[in-house]
TIVO-677569 format. One record per residue (C-alpha): residue number from 1; residue in one letter; z, y, x. Coordinates in steps of 0.02 Angstrom, whole numbers, always signed. Layout:
REM residues N
NODE   segu   fiti       pz       py       px
NODE    NUM      a        Z        Y        X
...
END
This chain:
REM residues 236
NODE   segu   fiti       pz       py       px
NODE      1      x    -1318    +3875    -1710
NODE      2      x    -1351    +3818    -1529
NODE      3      x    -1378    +3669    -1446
NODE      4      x    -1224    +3677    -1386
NODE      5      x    -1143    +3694    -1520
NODE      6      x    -1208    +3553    -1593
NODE      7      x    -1165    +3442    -1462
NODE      8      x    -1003    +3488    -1476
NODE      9      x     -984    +3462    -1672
NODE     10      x    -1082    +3278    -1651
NODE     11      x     -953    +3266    -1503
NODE     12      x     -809    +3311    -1621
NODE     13      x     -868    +3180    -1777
NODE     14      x     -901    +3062    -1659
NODE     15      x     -718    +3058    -1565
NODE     16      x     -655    +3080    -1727
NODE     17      x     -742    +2923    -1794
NODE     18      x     -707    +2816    -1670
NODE     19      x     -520    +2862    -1674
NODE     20      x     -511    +2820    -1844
NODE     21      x     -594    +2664    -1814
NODE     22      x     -479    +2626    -1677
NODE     23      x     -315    +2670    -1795
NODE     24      x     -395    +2566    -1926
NODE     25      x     -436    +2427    -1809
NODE     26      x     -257    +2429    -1755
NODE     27      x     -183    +2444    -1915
NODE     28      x     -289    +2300    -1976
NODE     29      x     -207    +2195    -1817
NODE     30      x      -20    +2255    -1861
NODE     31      x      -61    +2174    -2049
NODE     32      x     -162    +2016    -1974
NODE     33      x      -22    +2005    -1852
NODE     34      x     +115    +2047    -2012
NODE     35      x      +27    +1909    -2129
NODE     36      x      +27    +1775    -2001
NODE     37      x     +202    +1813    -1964
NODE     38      x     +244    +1808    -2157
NODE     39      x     +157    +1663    -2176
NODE     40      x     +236    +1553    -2010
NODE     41      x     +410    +1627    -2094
NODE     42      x     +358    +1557    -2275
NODE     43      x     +304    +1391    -2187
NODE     44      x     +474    +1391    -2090
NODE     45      x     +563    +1441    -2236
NODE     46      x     +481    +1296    -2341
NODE     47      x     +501    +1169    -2200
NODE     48      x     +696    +1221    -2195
NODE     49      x     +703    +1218    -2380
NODE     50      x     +624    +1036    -2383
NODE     51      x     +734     +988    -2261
NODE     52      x     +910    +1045    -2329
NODE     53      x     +833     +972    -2488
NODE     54      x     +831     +793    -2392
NODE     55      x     +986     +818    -2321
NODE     56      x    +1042     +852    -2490
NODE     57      x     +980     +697    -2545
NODE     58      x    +1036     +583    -2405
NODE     59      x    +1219     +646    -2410
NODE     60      x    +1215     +627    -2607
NODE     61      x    +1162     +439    -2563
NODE     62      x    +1287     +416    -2407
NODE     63      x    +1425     +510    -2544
NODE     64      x    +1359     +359    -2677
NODE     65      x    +1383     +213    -2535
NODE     66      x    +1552     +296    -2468
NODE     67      x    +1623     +292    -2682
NODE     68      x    +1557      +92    -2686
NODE     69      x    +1641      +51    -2516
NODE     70      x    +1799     +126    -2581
NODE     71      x    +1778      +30    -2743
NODE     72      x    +1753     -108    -2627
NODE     73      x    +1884      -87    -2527
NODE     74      x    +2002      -61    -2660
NODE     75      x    +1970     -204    -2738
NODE     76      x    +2001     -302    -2574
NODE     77      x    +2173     -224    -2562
NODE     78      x    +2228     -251    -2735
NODE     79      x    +2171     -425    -2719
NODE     80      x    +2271     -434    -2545
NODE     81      x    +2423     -358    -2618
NODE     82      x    +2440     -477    -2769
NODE     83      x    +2427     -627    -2639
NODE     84      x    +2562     -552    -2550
NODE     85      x    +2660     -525    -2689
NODE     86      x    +2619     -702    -2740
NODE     87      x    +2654     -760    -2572
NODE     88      x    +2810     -690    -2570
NODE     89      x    +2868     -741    -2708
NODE     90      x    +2804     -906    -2688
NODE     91      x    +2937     -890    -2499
NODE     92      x    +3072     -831    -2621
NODE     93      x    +3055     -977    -2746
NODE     94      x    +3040    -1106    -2563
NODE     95      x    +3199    -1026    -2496
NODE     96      x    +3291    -1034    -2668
NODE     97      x    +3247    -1217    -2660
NODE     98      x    +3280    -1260    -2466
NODE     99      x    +3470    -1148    -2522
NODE    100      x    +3475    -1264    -2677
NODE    101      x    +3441    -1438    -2585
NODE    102      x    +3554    -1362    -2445
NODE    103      x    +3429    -1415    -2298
NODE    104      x    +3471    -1245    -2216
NODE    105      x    +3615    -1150    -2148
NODE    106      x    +3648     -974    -2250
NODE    107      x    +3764     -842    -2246
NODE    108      x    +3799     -713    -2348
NODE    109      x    +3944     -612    -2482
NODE    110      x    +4071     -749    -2557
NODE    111      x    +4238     -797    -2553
NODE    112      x    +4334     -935    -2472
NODE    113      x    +4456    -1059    -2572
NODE    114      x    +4605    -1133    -2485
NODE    115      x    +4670    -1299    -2566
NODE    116      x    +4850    -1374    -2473
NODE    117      x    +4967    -1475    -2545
NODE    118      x    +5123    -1400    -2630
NODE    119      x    +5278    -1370    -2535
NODE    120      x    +5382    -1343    -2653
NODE    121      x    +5385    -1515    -2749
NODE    122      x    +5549    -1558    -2819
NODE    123      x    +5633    -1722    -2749
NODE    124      x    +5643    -1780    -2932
NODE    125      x    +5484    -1765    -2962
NODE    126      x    +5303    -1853    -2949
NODE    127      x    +5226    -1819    -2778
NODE    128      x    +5074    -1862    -2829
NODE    129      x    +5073    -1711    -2936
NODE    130      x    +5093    -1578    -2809
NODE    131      x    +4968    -1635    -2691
NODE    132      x    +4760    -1603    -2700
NODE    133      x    +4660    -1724    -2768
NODE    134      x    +4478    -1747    -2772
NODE    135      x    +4470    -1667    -2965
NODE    136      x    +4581    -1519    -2925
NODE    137      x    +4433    -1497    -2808
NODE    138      x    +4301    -1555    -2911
NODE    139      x    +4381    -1414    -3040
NODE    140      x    +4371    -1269    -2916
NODE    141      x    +4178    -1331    -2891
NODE    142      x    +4117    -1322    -3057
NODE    143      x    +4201    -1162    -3092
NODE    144      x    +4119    -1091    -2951
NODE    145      x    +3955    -1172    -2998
NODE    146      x    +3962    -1102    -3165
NODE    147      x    +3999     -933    -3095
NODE    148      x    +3826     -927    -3006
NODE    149      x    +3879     -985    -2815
NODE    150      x    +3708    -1008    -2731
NODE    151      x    +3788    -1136    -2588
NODE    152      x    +3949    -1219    -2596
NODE    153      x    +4022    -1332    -2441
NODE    154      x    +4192    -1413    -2440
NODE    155      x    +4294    -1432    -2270
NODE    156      x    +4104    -1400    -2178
NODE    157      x    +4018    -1529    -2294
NODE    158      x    +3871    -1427    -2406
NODE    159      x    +3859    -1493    -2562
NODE    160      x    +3678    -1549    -2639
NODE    161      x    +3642    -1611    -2797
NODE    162      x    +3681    -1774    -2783
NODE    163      x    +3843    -1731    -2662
NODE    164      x    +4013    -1842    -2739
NODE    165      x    +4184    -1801    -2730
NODE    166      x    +4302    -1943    -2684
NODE    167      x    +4464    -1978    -2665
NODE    168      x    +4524    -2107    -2561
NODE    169      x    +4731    -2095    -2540
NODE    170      x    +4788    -1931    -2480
NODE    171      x    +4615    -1897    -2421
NODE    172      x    +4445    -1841    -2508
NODE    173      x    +4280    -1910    -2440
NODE    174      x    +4115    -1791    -2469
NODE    175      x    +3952    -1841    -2404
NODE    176      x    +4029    -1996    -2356
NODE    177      x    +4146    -1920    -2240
NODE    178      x    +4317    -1898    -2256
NODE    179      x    +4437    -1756    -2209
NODE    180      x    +4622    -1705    -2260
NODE    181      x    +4709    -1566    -2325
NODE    182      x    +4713    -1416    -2331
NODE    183      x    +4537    -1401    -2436
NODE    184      x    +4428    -1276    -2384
NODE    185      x    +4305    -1236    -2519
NODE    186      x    +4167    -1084    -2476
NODE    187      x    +4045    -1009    -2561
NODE    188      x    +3877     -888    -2573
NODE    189      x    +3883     -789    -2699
NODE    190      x    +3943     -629    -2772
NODE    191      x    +4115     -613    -2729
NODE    192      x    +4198     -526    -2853
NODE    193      x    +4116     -617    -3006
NODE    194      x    +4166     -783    -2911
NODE    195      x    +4340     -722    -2883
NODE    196      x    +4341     -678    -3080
NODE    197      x    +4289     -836    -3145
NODE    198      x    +4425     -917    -3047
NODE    199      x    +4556     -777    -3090
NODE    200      x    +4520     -803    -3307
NODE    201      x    +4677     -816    -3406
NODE    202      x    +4700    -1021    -3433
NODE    203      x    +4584    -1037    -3285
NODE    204      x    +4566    -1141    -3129
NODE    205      x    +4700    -1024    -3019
NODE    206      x    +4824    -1026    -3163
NODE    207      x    +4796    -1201    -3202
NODE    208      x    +4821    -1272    -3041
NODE    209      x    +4955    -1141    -2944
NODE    210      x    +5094    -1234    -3018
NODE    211      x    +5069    -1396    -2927
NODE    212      x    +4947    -1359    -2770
NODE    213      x    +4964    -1212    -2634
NODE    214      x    +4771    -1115    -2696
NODE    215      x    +4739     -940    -2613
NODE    216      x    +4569     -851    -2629
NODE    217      x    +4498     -726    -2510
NODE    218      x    +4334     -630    -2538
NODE    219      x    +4207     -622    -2374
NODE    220      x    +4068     -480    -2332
NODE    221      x    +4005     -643    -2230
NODE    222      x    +4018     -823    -2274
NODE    223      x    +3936     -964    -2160
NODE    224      x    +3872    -1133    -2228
NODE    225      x    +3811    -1276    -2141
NODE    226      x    +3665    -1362    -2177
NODE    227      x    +3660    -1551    -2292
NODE    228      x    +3670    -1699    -2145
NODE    229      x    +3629    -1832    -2213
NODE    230      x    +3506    -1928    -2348
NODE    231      x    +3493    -1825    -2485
NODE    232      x    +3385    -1976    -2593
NODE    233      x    +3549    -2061    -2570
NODE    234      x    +3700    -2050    -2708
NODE    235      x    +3867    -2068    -2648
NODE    236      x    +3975    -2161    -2744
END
């Protein structure tokens, strides 16, 4: 073999070593450089995992404060509601009271009772007979009051508890004032049921058509003045 040959084998071996040391230098980079990329992806992947884990954790505690402040809130509302309701019925029971003492207008459904002396009065007979008298009125009241009327008023008078009915001639005096026929009686209250009670068989209508003018009308709207006057005071 020849020097030149030689050369050229040593040549060969060493190009051929040195390329494999460059391939396996870079291959050793691409896996250095593939590692540290794994391993920055693991870390990021672990970071992200530890933090949706926290997140996790803070929204199950936010979720745990949100249920209490419902609770909480619920519990304010159901307390609020049953002082309305109690408030409102507490109103209810002070307007049923102010109606009942009579210390304020009202309206409402009830019929209107029309009391006039009788025209048809027979010259033989007693006058005093066919005309109204305080417990022909008096009659038409209680009948009424049985029947549920909320507010009664007679010829613009509202009558209160301790309200009398007097008679003074041909003239009745309520509340201490006095006013003639005819008798207006009103009242709140349902109108056919008041209407009824009036209209029973041996009742008030039947009882008293034969010797007074009586007519009843039923209202969708019936206006009562407020009491004037002392209502500590009795009239006698």
């Amino acid at each position: 073999m020849t020097r030149r040959s030689k050369f050229q084998i040593y040549l060969t071996i060493v190009t051929f070593s040195t390329g494999f040391l460059v391939a396996t230098s870079i291959e050793t980079t691409k896996l250095m450089r593939t590692e540290k990329m794994n391993n920055q992806l693991f870390q990021q992947e672990t970071q992200l995992t530890d933090r949706i884990l926290s997140e996790k954790e803070q929204n199950r505690h936010l979720e745990n404060q949100l249920i209490d402040l419902q609770r909480q809130v619920g519990k304010v509302e159901e307390a609020m509601a049953a002082r309305k309701e109690e408030a409102a019925d507490i109103l209810g029971q002070l307007e049923a009271a102010r109606m009942q003492a009579g210390v304020v207008a009202v309206e409402g459904p009830g019929i209107v009772v029309t009391m006039q002396d009788s025209q048809h009065a027979s010259t033989s007979a007693d006058i005093t007979n066919y005309i109204v008298h305080e417990h022909d009125v008096r009659l038409v009241v209680n009948e009424l009051r049985a029947a549920g009327a909320e507010a009664i008023s007679i010829n613009g008078q509202r009558l209160v508890s301790n309200s009398s009915i007097r008679c003074v001639g041909p003239t009745i005096i309520v509340n201490g004032i006095k006013s003639a026929a005819p008798f207006v009686v009103s009242a709140i209250g349902d109108p056919g049921t008041l209407e009824g009670a009036l209209s029973l068989p041996g009742g008030v209508l039947q009882s008293l058509q034969d010797f007074v003018q009586i007519d009843v009308a039923k209202h969708a709207t019936v206006q009562l003045p407020a009491f004037v006057g002392d209502a500590k005071s009795k009239h006698s």
